[in-house]
N, C-alpha and C positions, 0 to 999 in steps of 0.2 A: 504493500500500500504506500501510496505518495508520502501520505502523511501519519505514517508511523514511527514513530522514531525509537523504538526498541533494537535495531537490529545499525542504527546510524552510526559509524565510527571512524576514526581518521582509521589509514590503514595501518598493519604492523609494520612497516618499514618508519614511518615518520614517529610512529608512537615508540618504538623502539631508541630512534635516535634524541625524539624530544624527551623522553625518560617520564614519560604520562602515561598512566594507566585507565581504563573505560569508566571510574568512576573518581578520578581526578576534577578539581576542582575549574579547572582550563577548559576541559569538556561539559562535564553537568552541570554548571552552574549556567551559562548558556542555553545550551537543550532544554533543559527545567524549566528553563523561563520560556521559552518557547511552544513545551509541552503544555504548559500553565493558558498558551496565548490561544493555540489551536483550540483546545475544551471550551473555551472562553466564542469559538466560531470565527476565530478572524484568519485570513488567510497571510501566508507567510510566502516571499522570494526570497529563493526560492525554493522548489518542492522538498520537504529536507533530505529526503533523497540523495539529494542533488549538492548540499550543504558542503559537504568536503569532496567535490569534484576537483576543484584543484590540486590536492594530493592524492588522488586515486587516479589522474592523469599524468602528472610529474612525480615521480618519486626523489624521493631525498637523494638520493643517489645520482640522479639524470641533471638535476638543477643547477643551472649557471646562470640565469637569470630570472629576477623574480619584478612583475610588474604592477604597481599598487592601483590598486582604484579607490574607492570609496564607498555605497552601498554597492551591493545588485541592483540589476533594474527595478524599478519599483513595481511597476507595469504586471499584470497579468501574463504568468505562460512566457515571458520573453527570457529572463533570467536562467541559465542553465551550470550555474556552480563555480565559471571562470571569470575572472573579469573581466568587462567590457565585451562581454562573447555572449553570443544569443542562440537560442533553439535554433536547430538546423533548417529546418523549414519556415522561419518567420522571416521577416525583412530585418534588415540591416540596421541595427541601432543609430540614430544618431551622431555619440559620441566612438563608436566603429567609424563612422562613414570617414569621421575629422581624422582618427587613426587610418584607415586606409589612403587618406590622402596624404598625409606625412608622410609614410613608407615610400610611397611612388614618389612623391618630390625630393626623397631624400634620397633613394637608390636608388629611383628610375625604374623601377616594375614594381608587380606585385604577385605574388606566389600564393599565397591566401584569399580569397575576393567572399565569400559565404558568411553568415552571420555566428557560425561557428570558430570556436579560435584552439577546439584539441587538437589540431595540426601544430600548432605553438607549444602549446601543453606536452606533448609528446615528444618535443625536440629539449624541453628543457628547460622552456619556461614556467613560471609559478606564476600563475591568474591570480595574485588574491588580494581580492577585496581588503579594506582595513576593517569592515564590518563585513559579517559573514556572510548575512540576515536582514532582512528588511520586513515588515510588516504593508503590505500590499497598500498602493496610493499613500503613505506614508515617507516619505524619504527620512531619514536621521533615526527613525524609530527605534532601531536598534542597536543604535550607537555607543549604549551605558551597561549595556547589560553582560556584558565580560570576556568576548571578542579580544579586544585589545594584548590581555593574557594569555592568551595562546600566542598571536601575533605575535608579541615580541620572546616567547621563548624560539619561537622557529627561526624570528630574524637570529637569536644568540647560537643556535646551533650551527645557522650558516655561514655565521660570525667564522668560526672555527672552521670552516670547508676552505675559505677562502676562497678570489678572485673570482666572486659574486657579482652579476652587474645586479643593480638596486636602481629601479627605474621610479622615480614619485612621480605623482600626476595630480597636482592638486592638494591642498591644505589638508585634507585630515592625512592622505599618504605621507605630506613632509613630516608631520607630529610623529613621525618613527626613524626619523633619519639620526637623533642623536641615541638610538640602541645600536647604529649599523657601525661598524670597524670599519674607519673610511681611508686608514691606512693600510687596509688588506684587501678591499672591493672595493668599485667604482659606483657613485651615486649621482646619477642623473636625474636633475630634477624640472618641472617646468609647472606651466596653469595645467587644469585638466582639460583635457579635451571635448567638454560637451560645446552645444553651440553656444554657450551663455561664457563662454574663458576660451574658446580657442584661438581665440585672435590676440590674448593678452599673455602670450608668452610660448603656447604649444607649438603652431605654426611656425616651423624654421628651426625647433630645439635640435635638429637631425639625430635623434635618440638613438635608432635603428642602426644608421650607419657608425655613429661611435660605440656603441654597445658590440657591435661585431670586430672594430676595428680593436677593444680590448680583448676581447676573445682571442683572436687571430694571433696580438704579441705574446698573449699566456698558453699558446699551444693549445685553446680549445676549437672546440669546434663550431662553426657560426650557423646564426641561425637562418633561416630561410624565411622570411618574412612574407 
């Protein structure tokens, strides 16, 4: 069921590395309050299911860059677990369309064009939100309710992996820039890219093309945007 969340868990690779257990305060105290929200009849983005799609598509292991958003879409159905990435079959988000246009202004193609983004996911990126969760037509709704604590244990594990690219996008992504080792991974920051900021700093940041161009001098492998 969509909206069951007995069976919801980061996977054992990440719980492993982030040294959290299923009934860790990083996990249930979140869910709980979500399981509390569902009973309650409101709808949640997205499906929780769906909730830690970011590490059941990137693994701890695969990760060399991680790129912040802010909620999920708020939006019915659109939100699918990654950031800024939409169900496969829906139209193109928005704040997607301002990202697919940087990538082609900035490398000249684009490799990705669908409103889905585990093609990103799978090569390495971390989709994730600074909130996990959203409470449907509600934006910020779930901003206090203890996101945050996982968030920055996963930034401190990858703290440790080193030569992480660390991509913000907007004000609540920067509020995590001073947990990140900024003398061992590279942190790019700009406005976010919805249509309401992308003309006040996103447009022209050429994130894609630097974020690969660090890659390349640390012997990893670039991503295909």
């Amino acid at each position: 069921m969509k909206n069951n969340l007995s069976n919801i868990e980061l996977p054992k690779s990440w719980k492993m590395q982030l040294k959290i257990g299923s009934q860790d305060d990083l996990i249930s105290k979140p869910l709980n309050f979500i399981k509390d929200e569902l009973k309650k009849g409101k709808k949640i983005s997205p499906f929780p299911n769906e909730i830690f799609n970011a590490f059941n598509y990137c693994s701890f292991s695969n990760t060399k860059v991680v790129i912040f958003g802010q909620d999920p879409y708020f939006q019915v159905k659109v939100a699918n677990g990654l950031a800024f990435s939409g169900k496969k079959n829906s139209s193109i988000p928005a704040s997607l369309k301002n990202i697919y246009k940087e990538v082609k202004d900035d490398i000249g193609y684009l490799v990705n064009r669908d409103p889905c983004l585990k093609n990103w996911a799978k090569q390495g990126v971390l989709l994730l939100n600074s909130t996990l969760t959203v409470e449907v037509s509600k934006p910020g709704s779930h901003s206090n309710i203890g996101w945050n604590k996982l968030i920055e244990r996963v930034i401190s594990a990858l703290n440790k992996k080193k030569n992480i690219v660390f991509i913000l996008w907007g004000s609540h992504a920067k509020k995590y820039q001073g947990v990140i080792n900024s003398a061992d991974n590279l942190i790019l920051k700009s406005s976010h890219p919805s249509p309401l900021s992308a003309y006040r700093g996103f447009f022209g940041c050429r994130h894609f093309s630097k974020c690969n161009n660090y890659l390349k001098k640390n012997n990893i492998e670039e991503i295909n945007w």
